[in-house]
N, C-alpha and C positions, 0 to 999 in steps of 0.2 A: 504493500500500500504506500502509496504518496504521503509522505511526510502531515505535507502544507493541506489544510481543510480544502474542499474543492468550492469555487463559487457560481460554477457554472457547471451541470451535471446535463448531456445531451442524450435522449434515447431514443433509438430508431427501431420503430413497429409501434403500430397504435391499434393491436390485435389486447389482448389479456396481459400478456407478460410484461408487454408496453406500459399499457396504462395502469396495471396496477402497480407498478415501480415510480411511475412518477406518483400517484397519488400518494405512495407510502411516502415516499422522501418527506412530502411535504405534512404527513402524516407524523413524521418523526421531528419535523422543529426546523427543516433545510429550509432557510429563507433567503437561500441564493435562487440563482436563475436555473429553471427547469425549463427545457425547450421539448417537446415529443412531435417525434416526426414520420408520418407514415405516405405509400404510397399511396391507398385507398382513400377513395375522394368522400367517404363518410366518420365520422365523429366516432370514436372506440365504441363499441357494441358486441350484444351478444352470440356468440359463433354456435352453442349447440342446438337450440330451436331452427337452426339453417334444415338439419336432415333429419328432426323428429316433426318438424310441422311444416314440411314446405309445401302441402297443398293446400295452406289455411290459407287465405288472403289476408288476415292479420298480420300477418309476417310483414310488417313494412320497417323500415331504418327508424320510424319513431320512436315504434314499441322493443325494438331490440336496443336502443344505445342505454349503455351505460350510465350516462350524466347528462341534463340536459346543456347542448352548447354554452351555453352563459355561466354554464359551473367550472369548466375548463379557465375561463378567464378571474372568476370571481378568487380560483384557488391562485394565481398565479401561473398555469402551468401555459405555456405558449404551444399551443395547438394550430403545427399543420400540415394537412389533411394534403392531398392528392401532390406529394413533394416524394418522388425518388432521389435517395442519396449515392451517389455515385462513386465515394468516394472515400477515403479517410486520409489527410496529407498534414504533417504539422501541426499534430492536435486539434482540427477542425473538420466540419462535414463539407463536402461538396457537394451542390444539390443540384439536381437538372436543371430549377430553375437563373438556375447561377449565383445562386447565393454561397456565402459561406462562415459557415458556422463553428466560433472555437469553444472548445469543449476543456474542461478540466479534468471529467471522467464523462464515461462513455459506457450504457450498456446498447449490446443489440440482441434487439429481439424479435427480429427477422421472419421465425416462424419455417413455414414453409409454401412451397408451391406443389399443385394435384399433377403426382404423376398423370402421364400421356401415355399411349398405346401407339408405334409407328402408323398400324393400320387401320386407324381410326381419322388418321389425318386428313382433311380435305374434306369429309361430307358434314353438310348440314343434319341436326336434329339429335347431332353427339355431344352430351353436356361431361362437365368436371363439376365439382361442389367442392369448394374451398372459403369463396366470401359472398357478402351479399348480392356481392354483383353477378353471380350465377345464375341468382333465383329467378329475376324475370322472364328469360328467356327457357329455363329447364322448365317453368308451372305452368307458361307457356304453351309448351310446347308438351306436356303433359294434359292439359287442360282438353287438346286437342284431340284427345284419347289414344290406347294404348295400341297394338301392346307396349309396353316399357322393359328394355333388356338392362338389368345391372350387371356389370361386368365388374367381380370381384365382391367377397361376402365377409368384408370389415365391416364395423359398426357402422358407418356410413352406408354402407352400400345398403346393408339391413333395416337401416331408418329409413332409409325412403321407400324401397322393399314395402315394406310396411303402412307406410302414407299414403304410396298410389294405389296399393291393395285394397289397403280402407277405404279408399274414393271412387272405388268398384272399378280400378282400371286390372287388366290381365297382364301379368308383372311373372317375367322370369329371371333368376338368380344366374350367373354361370361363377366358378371357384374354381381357380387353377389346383387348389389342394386338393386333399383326401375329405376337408371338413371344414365349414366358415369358424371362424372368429381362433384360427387356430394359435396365434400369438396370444390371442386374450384369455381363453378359457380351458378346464382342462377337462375332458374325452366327456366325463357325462355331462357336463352343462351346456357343451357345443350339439353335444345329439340331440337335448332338450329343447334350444331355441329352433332350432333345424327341426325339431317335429310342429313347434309351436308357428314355424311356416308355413310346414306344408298342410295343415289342419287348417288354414285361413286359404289356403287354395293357391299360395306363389309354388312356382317349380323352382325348384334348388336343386340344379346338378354341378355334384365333385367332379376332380379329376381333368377339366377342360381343359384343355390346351388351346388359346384362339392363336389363327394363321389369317384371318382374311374378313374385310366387312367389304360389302359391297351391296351397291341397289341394282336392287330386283324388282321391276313390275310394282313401284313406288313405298317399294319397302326396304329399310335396311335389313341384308342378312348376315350372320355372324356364325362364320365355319370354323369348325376344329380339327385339327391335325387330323381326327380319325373321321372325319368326313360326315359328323351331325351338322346339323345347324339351326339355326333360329332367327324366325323376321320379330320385325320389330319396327315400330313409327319411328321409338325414341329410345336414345342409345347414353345412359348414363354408365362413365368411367369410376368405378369407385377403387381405384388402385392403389389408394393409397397418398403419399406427401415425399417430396423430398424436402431435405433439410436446405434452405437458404444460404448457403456459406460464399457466394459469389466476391460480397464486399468485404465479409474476413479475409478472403482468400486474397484478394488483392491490396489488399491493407500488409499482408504479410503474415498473420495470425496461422496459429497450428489451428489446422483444421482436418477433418476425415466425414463422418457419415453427421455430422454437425463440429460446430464450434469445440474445442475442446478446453473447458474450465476445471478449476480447484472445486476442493469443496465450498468456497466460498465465491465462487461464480467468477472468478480471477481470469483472464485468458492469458494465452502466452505473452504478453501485453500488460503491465500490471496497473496500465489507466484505464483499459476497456475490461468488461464483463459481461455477459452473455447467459440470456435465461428465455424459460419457454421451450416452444415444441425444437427450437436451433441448437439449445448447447448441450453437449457430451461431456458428464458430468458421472464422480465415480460416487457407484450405489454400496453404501455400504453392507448391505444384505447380498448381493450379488457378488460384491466383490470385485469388479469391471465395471465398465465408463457401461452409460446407457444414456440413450433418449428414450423423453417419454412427452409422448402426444396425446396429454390428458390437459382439457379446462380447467380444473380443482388444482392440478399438478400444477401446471404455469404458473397459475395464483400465487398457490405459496412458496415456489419457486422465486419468483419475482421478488415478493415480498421479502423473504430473506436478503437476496442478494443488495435491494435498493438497501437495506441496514449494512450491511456490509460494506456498501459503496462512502458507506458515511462514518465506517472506520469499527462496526459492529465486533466483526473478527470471530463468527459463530458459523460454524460450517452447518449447509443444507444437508436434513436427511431425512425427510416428510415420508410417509406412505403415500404413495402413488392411487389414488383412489377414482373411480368414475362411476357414471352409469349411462343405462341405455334403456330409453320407452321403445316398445314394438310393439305393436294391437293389443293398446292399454295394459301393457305388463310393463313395472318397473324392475328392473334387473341391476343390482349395484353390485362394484367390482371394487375388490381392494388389495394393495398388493402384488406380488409377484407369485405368478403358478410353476413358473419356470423350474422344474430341478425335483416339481412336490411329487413323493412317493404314494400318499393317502388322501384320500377326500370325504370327511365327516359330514357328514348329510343330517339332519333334522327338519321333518317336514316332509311332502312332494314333489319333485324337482317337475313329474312333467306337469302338475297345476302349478307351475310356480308360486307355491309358499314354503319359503324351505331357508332357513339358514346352513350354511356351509363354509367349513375351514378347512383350509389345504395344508401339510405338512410336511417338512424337509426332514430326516432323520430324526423326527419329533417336534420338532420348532414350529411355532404355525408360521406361514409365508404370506397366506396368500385367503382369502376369504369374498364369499358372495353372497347375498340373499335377494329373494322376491316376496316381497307383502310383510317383511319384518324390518322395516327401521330400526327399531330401538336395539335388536339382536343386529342388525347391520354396522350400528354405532359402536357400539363395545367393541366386537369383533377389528373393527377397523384400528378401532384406540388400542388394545392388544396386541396387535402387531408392530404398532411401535413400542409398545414396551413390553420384549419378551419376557415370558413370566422363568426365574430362576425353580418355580415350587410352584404347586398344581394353585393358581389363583381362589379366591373364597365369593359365592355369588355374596354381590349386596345389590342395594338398590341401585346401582348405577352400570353392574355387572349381572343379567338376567339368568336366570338359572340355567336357561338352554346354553348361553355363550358358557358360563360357564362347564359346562359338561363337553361342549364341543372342544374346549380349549384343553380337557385333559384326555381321558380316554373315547368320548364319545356315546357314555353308556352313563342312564340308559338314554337320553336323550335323542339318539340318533346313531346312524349305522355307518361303517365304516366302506370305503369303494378302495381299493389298490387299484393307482394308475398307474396307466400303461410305461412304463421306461423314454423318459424325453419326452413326455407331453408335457404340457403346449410344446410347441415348438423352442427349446430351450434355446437364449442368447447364446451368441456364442463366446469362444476363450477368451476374444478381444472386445473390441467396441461392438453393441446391441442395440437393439431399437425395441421399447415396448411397446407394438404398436398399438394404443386405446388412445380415445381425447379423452 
């Protein structure tokens, strides 16, 4: 860290990790100059109602922004909006619009951009979902009715999966894996959502390999290396994000599959910092660098780090937690499943009510529930603090969690999973893929 207090703190993204880094600064008593500077021509706002309600028409940039305009100004924080930073040169930004902006410290929070498909390139009615500005032209062209081909069964893909279903459009899945949400969940709660699909009437087929989109007699179709295929009006890519590292990269910053920071969000660079879906950051449970493309994650990501920036000196080690609505089922996720041997069940998994914890060599990891908050709570709070001795239920620790957290009995039954499910990170740098 820099000696000299900073007067001037610059951050680039005004997605989550953006803006809540500057709100904290200022949160924390910084009454120097906070500038936030994003590409996106709208005011920070909310990213996950993008692929759980995009065929509401409510969805508009009102009801999603975080603060209203006049609050950016009221706090001090210099807000602007549709500005690409080009650059980093002599502790200052360079911005397309040829401004230039110096900085005393620097986070970026860059985020990411919706992977692309080569063979998807060039035709009309093929959308990505990454920001607001998707939305008009995919509900659009949804609107217009189906069928709708998702290509790729991440939670995104799933959320919408599930919105155009409910809006009685004929919605097919395609999953280059064995099984959706395979970075996120582990073998029984992936077959569980996977049935709670196909019970609503989406097709979800594993296994796809796509080779080819092309129009057909005014339809898109979408072949697979073994010669299926699928029409379709509307062709959403749910493949996923890459990490933004373009302006690290050319700033001169260590970079790989994102940014790569301390545990206090430090980059190679000890004036810039880096938080959100961008930086590669080492997970103490895993033991390796990881991204993790979780809303709740960014947040408190974020938040640490702006403390940090102001000389805090407390390393990030939050549980990575999310969730996911699909045909009014809440499903929360906490944790890493990565490496877990056992999965304690309590409840129904395919009605979705069910608390469940997932375990490493006995450690819990990793934990989900559907229709139990309070059991979702604890469980989540548990995991960051491994218990040394089988914990005692009180009122703040529900008697199921508790039983889950020791043997599982009698509360709930135990699953032995399969060797490497999810898809475990690998020996180096990982990606958790959930928002």
């Amino acid at each position: 860290m820099p000696e000299a207090a900073p007067r001037t703190i610059a951050v680039v993204g005004t997605g989550i990790a953006g803006a809540t880094a500057a709100l904290t600064l200022r949160e924390e008593g910084f009454d120097g100059r906070v500038v936030l500077v994003g590409e996106e021509p709208h005011p920070p706002y909310r990213r996950p109602p993008l692929s759980k309600d995009l065929v509401k028409r409510a969805l508009t940039p009102e009801r999603l922004r975080l603060k209203p305009p006049a609050a950016w100004q009221e706090l001090g924080i210099e807000l602007r909006t549709g500005t690409k930073v080009t650059g980093l040169a002599g502790g200052a930004l360079e911005c397309s619009d040829g401004s230039r902006l110096p900085y005393d410290r620097l986070l970026l929070a860059t985020g990411g951009r919706a992977r692309t498909l080569p063979f998807t390139a060039g035709h009309d009615r093929v959308h990505t979902l990454r920001g607001l500005g998707d939305v008009p032209a995919l509900r659009a062209d949804l609107e217009s009715g189906g069928p709708l081909l998702v290509i790729g069964a991440g939670l995104v893909g799933l959320e919408v999966a599930a919105s155009a279903r409910l809006s009685g459009l004929d919605v097919t899945v395609l999953e280059a894996g064995a099984e959706p949400l395979r970075r996120v969940l582990p073998g029984p709660l992936r077959r569980a959502v996977l049935e709670l699909h196909r019970a609503h009437g989406t097709r979800v087929h594993t296994g796809v390999a796509l080779t080819r989109l092309a129009r057909r007699d005014g339809m898109l179709v979408a072949t697979a290396r073994d010669g299926r295929s699928w029409p379709a009006r509307t062709v959403l890519v749910a493949a996923g994000m890459r990490p933004d590292v373009e302006l690290a990269a050319r700033a001169g910053l260590d970079v790989g599959d994102g940014i790569r920071v301390d545990a206090l969000g430090t980059t190679s660079d000890p004036r810039v910092f880096a938080a959100g879906d961008v930086a590669l950051f080492p997970d103490p449970v895993l033991g390796r660098r990881v991204r993790v493309e979780q809303w709740n994650h960014a947040q408190q990501q974020a938040a640490a780090v702006a403390r940090n920036m102001l000389g805090a000196g407390t390393p990030f080690a939050a549980v990575p937690w999310t969730w996911t609505d699909q045909y009014g089922v809440m499903l929360q996720i906490a944790g890493h499943f990565a490496g877990a041997d056992t999965l304690t069940v309590q409840g129904d998994l395919a009605g979705f009510d069910f608390a469940a914890v997932a375990t490493a060599n006995g450690r819990p990891v990793g934990a989900a529930a559907a229709g139990r908050p309070h059991d979702f709570r604890a469980l989540r709070t548990a995991l960051g603090h491994p218990y040394d001795s089988p914990p005692r239920a009180t009122a703040r620790t529900p008697a199921v969690t508790h039983a889950l957290l020791t043997d599982g009995q009698p509360a709930g039954h135990t699953l032995l999973l399969e060797s490497g499910e999810p898809d475990a990170p690998g020996t180096g740098e990982s990606h958790a893929a959930a928002r």
